[in-house]
N, C-alpha and C positions, 0 to 999 in steps of 0.2 A: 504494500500500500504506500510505503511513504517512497519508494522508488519512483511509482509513477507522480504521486503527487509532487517530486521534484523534476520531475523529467515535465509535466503540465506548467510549474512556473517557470523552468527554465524555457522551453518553447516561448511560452506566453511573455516573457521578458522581451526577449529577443527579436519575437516580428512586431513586438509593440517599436522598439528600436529602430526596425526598418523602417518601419509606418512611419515614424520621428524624422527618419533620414528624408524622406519624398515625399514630406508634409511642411510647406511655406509658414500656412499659418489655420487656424481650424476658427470658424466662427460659431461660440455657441448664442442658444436664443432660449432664451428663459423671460416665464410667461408673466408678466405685469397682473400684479394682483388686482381684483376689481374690474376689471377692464377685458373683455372677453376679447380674445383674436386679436389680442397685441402682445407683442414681445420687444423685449431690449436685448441688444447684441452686443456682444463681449467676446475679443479677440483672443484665442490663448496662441501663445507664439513658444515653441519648443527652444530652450535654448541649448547653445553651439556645442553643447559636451554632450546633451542628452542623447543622443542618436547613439555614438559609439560608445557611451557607460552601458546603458539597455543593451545594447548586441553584446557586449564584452560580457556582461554580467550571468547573462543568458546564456551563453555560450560556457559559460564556468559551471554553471548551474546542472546542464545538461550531460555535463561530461560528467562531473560530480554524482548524477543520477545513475549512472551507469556503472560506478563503484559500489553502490549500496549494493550488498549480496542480497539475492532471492530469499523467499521466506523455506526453510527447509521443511516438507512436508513429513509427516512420518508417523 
């Protein structure tokens, strides 16, 4: 169990990273209270380490998954 759940964040790290790398800037929209069918936008802008912390991290992660020994059935 805890194999895969490290090999799942490690994945999940990682193409979050590449999504960082060949993402400019992401515009969320969150909804104005009161006010039906209007939203206010706010820019999230990834900054310049994040891309290859996430890949790098994720990539440790992953391999590190791969050392945990199997559960021994018996």
């Amino acid at each position: 169990m805890w194999r895969s759940l490290f090999l799942a964040l490690g994945a999940y790290t990682a193409l979050l990273g590449v999504e960082a790398l060949a993402l400019e800037k992401a515009i969320i929209k969150k909804p104005i209270e009161g006010k039906p069918r209007q939203y206010t936008e706010e820019d999230l802008v990834p900054p310049a380490w994040a891309p290859w912390s996430l890949m790098g991290t994720g990539a440790v992660v992953v391999l590190y998954s791969f050392t945990i020994p199997r559960r021994a059935r018996g």
